[in-house]
GUSESE-727660 format. One record per residue (C-alpha): residue number from 1; residue in one letter; x, y, z. Coordinates in steps of 0.05 Angstrom, whole numbers, padded with zeros to 5 digits, m for minus. Layout:
REM residues N
+-----+----+--------+--------+--------+
!   i ! aa !     px !     py !     pz !
+-----+----+--------+--------+--------+
! NUM !  a !      X !      Y !      Z !
...
+-----+----+--------+--------+--------+
END
This chain:
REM residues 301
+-----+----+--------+--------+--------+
!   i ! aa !     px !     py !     pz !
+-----+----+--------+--------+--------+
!   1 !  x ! m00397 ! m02398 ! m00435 !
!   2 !  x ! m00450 ! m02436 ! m00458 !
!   3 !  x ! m00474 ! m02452 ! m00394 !
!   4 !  x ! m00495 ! m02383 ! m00373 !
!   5 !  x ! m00557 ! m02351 ! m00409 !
!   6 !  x ! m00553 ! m02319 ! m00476 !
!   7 !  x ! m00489 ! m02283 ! m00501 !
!   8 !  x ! m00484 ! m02230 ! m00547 !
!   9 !  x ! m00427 ! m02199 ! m00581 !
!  10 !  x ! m00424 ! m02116 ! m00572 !
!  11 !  x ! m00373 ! m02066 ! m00622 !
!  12 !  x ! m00363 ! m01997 ! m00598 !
!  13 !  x ! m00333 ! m01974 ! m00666 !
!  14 !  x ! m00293 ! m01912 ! m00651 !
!  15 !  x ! m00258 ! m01868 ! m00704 !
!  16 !  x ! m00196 ! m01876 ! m00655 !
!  17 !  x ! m00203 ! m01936 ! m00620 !
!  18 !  x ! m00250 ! m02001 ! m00626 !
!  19 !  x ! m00278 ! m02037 ! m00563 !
!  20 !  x ! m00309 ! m02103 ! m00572 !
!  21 !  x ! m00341 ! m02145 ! m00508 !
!  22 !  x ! m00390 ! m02202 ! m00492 !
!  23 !  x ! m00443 ! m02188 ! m00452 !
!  24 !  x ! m00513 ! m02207 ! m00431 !
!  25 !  x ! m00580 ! m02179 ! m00421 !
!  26 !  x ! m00569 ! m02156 ! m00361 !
!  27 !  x ! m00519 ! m02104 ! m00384 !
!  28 !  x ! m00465 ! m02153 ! m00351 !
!  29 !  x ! m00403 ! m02156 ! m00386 !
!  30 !  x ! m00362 ! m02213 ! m00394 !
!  31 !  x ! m00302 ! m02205 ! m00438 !
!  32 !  x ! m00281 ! m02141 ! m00455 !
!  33 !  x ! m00221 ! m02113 ! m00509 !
!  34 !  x ! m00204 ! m02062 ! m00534 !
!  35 !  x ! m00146 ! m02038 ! m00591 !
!  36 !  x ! m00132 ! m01980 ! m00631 !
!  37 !  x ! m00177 ! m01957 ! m00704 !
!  38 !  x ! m00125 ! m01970 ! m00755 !
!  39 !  x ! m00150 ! m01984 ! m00829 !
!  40 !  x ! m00212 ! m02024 ! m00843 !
!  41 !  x ! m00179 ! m02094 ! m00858 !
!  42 !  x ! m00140 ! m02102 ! m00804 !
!  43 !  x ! m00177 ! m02064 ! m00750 !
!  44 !  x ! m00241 ! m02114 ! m00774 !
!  45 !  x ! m00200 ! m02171 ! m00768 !
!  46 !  x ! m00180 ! m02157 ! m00691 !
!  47 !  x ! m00255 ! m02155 ! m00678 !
!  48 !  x ! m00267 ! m02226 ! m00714 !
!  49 !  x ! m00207 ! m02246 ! m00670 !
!  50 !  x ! m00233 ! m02220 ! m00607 !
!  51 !  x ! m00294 ! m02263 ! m00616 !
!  52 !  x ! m00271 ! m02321 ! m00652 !
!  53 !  x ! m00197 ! m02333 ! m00629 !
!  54 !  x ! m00198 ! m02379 ! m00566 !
!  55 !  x ! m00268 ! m02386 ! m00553 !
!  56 !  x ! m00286 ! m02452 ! m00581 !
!  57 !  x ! m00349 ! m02455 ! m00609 !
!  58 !  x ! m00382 ! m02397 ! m00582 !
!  59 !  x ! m00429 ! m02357 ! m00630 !
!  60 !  x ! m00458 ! m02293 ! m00601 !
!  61 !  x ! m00540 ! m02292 ! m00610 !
!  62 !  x ! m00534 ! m02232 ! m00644 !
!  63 !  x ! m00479 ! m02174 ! m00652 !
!  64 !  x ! m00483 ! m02100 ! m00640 !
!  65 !  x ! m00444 ! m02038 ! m00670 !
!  66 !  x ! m00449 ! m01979 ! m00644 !
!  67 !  x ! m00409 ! m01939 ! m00705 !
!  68 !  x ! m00370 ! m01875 ! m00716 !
!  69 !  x ! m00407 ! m01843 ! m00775 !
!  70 !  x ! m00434 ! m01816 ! m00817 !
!  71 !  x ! m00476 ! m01881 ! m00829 !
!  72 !  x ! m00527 ! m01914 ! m00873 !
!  73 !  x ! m00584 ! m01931 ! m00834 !
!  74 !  x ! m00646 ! m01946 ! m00889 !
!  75 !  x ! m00648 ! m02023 ! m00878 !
!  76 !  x ! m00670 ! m02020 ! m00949 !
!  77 !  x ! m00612 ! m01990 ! m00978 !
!  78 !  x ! m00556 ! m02037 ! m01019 !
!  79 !  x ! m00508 ! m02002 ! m00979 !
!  80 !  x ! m00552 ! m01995 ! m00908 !
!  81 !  x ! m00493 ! m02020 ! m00855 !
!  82 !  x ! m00435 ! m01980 ! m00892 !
!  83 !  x ! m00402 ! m01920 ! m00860 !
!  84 !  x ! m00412 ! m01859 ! m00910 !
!  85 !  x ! m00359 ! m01808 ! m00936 !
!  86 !  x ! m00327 ! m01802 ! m00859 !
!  87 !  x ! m00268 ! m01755 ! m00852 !
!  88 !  x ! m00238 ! m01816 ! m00816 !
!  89 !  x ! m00177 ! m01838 ! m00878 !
!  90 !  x ! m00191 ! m01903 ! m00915 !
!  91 !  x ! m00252 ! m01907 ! m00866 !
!  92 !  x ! m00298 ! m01880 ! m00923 !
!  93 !  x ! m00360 ! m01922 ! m00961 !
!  94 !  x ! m00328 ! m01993 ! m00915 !
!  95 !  x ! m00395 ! m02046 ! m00907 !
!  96 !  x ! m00390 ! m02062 ! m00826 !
!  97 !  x ! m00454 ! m02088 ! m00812 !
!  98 !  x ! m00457 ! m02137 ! m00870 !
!  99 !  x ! m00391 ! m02161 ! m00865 !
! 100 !  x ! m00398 ! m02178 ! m00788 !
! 101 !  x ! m00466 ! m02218 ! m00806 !
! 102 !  x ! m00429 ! m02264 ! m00862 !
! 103 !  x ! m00373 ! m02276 ! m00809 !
! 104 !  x ! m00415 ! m02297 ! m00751 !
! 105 !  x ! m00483 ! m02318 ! m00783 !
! 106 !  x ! m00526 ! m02273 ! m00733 !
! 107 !  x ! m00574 ! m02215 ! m00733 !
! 108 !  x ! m00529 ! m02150 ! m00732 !
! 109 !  x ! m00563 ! m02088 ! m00701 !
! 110 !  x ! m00523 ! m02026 ! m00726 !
! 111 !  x ! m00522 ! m01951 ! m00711 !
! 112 !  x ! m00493 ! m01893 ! m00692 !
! 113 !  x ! m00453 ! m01885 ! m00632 !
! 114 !  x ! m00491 ! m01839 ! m00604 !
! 115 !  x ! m00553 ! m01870 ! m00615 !
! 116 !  x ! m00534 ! m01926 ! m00580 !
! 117 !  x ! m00499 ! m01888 ! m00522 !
! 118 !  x ! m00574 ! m01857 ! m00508 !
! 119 !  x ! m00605 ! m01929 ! m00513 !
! 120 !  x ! m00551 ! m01951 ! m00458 !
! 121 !  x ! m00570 ! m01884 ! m00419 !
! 122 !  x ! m00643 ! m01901 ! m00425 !
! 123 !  x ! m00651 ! m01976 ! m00402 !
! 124 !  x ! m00589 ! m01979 ! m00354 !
! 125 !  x ! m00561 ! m01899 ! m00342 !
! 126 !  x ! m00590 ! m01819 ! m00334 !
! 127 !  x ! m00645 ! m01832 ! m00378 !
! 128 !  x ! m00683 ! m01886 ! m00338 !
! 129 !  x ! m00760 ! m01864 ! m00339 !
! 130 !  x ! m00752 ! m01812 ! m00397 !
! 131 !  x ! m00773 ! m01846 ! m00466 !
! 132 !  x ! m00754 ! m01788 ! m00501 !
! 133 !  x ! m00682 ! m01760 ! m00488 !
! 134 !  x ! m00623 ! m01734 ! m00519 !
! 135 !  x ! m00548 ! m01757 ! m00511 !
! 136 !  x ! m00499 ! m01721 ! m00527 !
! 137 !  x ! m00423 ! m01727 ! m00535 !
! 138 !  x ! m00378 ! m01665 ! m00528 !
! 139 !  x ! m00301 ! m01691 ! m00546 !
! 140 !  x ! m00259 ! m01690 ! m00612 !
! 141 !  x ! m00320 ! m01683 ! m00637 !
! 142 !  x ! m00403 ! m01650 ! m00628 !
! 143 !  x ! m00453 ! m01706 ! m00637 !
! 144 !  x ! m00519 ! m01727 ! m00611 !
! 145 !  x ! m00564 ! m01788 ! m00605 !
! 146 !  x ! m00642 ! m01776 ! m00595 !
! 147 !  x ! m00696 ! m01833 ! m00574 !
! 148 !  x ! m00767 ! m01813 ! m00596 !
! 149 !  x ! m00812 ! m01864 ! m00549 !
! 150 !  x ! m00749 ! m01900 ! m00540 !
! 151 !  x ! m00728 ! m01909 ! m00603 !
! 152 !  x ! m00672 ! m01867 ! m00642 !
! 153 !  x ! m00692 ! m01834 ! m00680 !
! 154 !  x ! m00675 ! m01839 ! m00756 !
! 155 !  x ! m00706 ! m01798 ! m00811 !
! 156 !  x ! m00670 ! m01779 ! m00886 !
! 157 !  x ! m00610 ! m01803 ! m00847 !
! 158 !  x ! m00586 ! m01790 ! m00770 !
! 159 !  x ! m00591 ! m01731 ! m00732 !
! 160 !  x ! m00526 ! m01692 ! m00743 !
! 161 !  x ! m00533 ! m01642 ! m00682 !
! 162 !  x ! m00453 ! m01625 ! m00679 !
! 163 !  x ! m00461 ! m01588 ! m00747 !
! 164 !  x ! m00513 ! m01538 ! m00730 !
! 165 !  x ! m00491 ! m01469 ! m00730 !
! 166 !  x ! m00484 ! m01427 ! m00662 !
! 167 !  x ! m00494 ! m01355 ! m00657 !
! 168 !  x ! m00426 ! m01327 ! m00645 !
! 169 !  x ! m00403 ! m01309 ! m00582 !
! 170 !  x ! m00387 ! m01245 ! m00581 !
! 171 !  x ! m00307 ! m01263 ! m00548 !
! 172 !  x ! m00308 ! m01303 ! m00607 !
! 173 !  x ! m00315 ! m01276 ! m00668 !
! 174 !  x ! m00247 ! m01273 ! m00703 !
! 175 !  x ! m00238 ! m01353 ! m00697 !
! 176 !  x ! m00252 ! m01387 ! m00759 !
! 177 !  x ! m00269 ! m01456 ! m00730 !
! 178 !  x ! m00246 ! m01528 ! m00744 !
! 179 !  x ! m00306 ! m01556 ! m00782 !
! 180 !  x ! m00262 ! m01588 ! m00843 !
! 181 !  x ! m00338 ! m01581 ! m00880 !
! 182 !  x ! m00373 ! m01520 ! m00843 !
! 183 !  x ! m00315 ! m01480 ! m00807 !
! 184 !  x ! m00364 ! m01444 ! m00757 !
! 185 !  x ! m00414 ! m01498 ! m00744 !
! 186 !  x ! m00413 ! m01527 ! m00663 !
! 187 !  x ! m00368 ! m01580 ! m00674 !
! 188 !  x ! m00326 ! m01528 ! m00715 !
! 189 !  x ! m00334 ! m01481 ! m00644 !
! 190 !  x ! m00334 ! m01516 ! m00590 !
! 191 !  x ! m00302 ! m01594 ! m00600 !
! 192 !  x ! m00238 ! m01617 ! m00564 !
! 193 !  x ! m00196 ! m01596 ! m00621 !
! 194 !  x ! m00234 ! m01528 ! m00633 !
! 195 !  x ! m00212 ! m01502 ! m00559 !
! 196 !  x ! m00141 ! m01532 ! m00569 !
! 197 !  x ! m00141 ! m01499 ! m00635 !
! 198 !  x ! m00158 ! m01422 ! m00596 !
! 199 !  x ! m00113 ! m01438 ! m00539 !
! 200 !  x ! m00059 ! m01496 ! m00539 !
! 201 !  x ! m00097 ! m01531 ! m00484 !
! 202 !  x ! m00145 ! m01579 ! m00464 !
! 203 !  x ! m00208 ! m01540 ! m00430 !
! 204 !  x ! m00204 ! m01572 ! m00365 !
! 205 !  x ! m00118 ! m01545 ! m00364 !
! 206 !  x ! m00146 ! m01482 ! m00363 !
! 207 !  x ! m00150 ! m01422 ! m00309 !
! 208 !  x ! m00223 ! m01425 ! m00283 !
! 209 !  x ! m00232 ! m01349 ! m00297 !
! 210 !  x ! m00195 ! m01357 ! m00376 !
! 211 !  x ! m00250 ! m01333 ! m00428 !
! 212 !  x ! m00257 ! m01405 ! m00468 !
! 213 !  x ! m00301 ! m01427 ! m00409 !
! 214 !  x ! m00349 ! m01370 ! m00419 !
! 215 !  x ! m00337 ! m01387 ! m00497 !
! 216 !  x ! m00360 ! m01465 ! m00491 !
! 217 !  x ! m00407 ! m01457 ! m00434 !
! 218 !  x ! m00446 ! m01407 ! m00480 !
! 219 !  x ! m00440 ! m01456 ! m00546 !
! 220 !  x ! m00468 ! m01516 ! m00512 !
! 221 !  x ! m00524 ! m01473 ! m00479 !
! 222 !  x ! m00540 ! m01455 ! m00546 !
! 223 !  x ! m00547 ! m01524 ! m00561 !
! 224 !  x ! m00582 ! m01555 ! m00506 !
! 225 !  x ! m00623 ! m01490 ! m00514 !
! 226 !  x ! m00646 ! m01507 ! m00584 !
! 227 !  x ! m00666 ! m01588 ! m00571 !
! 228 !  x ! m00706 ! m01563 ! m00521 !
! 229 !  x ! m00747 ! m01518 ! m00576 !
! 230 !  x ! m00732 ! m01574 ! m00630 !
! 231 !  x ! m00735 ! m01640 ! m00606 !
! 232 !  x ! m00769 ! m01625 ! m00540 !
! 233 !  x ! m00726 ! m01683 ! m00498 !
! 234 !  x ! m00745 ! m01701 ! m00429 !
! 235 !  x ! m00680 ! m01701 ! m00413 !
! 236 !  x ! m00609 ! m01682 ! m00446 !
! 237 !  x ! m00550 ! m01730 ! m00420 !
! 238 !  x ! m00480 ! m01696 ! m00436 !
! 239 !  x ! m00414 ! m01732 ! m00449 !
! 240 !  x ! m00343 ! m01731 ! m00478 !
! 241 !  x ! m00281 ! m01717 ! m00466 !
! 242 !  x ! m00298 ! m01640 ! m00452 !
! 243 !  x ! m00347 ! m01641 ! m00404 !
! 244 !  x ! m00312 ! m01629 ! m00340 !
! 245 !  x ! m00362 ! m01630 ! m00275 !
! 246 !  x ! m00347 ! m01554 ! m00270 !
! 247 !  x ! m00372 ! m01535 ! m00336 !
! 248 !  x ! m00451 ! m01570 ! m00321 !
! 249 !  x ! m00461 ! m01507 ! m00280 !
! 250 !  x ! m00445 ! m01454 ! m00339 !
! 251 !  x ! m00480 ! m01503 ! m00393 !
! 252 !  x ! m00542 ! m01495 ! m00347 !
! 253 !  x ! m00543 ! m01430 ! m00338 !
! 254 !  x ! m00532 ! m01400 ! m00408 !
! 255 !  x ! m00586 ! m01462 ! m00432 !
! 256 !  x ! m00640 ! m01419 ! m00386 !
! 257 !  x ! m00610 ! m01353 ! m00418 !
! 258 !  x ! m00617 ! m01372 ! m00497 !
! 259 !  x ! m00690 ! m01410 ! m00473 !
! 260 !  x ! m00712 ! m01332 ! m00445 !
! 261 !  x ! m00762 ! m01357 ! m00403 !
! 262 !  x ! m00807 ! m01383 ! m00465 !
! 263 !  x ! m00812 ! m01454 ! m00430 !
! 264 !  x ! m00855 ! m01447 ! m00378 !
! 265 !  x ! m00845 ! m01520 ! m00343 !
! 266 !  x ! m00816 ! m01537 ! m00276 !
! 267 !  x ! m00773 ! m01592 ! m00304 !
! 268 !  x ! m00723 ! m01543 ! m00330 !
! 269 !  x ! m00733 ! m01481 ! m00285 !
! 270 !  x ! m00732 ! m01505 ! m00225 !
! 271 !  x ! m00701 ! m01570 ! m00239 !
! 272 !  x ! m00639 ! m01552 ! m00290 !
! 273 !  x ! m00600 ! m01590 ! m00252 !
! 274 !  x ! m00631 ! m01655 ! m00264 !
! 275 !  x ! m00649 ! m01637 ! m00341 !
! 276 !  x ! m00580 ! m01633 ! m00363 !
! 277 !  x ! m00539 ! m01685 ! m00331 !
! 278 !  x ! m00476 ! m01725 ! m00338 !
! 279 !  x ! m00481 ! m01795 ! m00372 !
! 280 !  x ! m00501 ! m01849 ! m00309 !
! 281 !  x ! m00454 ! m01894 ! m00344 !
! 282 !  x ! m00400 ! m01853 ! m00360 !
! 283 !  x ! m00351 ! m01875 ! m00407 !
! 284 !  x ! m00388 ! m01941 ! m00415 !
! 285 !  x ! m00450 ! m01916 ! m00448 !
! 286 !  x ! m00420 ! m01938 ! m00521 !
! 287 !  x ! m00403 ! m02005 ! m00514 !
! 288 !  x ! m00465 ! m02018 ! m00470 !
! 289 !  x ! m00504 ! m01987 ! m00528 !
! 290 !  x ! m00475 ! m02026 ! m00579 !
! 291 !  x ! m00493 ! m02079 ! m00525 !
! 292 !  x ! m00566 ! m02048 ! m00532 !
! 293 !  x ! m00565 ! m02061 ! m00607 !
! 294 !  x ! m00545 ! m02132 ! m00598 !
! 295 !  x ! m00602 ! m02142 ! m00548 !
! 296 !  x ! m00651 ! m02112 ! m00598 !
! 297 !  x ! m00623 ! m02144 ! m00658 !
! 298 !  x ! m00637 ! m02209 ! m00626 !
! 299 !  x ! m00706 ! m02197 ! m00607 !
! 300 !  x ! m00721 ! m02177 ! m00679 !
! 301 !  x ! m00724 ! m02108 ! m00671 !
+-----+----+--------+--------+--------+
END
């Protein structure tokens, strides 16, 4: 490997499974694995493995880790690097960052997942051209990644989007939610689990005409609805494990309902289509963002 041009190492830390690859700035990669989240120690020690074990003296030029969260972000912070109180078990207040930077003595760039899936979506994916989007990811959980200018954007923390609360649909309104925190919230509404939770199935095992695809459609238009009036994306990139091609359609339509013809702008009248779009890099966009962070890290930013 140390013939080609620079390597980095990439972490796609997932609450249920970890991928790790080497890759360059290209967005080629050129190792990948991949294993499932158990507790800290060991699941930590597979990644130093993955890196270290059989690859002679390689040292990446800088690592990435694109993290399940919540997170600490302040760079400032004793404990910026550490995943905060995560309803992931034993997962809770464990240093990542930090501990990946004494192991391979490199720059470490470390955020959210979703943060980093929108930086993948931006330089290599949907997002091309639009320096202010929003990802979002739709699967056991609601989250959401925004670039301001092309940078995520961090503030008293990270955005949090899968814990605002929806109005209630009104096919809907006897279902407590899943939320372990909020109950009601999105992520409490409309996650993977939330659907199972009303019906037994998965959403895309479902009759086309069954009422949960009216329910969802109308939750995430909500949504996509209220970063339009919040956040004021470009462009809004949707993901997960939900987001069947089927339901776009629906997620469009009730996103131009909830707007009520307030935003007067072409981009999202007469051009839903391409305003709220599936990720360009499907279920790549996390490790390539971690990727992204790597890239960054080692350019000092």
């Amino acid at each position: 490997m140390q013939g080609q041009a620079r390597l980095f190492g990439a972490v796609e830390a997932g609450g249920t499974k970890f991928v790790c690859c080497i890759g360059d700035e290209s967005g080629t990669i050129h190792a990948e694995s991949r294993f499932a989240t158990a507790d800290p120690d060991s699941t930590l020690a597979k990644v130093r493995d993955f890196f270290k074990v059989g690859r002679g003296d390689f040292t990446p030029a800088a690592m990435g880790v694109a993290c399940f969260g919540p997170v600490i972000l302040e760079r400032h912070a004793a404990n910026y690097g550490f995943i905060g109180s995560t309803p992931k078990a034993g997962w809770s207040h464990t240093d990542v960052a930090a501990r990946l930077a004494r192991e391979f003595f490199c720059p470490v760039g470390f955020d959210t997942d979703v943060n980093a899936a929108a930086l993948a979506e931006h330089r290599w994916g949907a997002g091309r051209g639009s320096q202010n989007l929003v990802y979002l990811t739709v699967g056991t959980g609601i989250g959401g990644g925004v670039l301001v200018e092309g940078a995520p954007l961090h503030g008293l923390m990270h955005p949090e989007i899968g814990h605002i609360y929806p109005r209630r649909h009104a096919k809907d309104l006897s279902f407590a939610g899943v939320c372990p925190f909020h109950g009601d919230c999105l992520e409490g509404l409309a996650s993977g689990p939330a659907i199972l939770a009303r019906t037994g199935r998965e959403l895309q095992h479902l009759d086309a005409a069954h009422v949960q695809w009216e329910i969802e459609a109308d939750y995430l238009g909500q949504l996509c609805a209220q970063l339009v009036l919040t956040v004021s994306p470009q462009r809004i990139i949707v993901g997960g494990g939900v987001m069947a091609e089927s339901l776009f359609p629906l997620v469009r339509r009730r996103a131009l309902h909830w707007l009520g013809g307030y935003i007067e702008r072409s981009d999202i009248i007469d051009n839903i289509d391409r305003y709220i779009v599936p990720p360009g890099l499907g279920a790549r966009a996390g490790v390539l963002g971690a990727l992204c962070l790597a890239l960054d890290a080692g350019a000092g930013r």
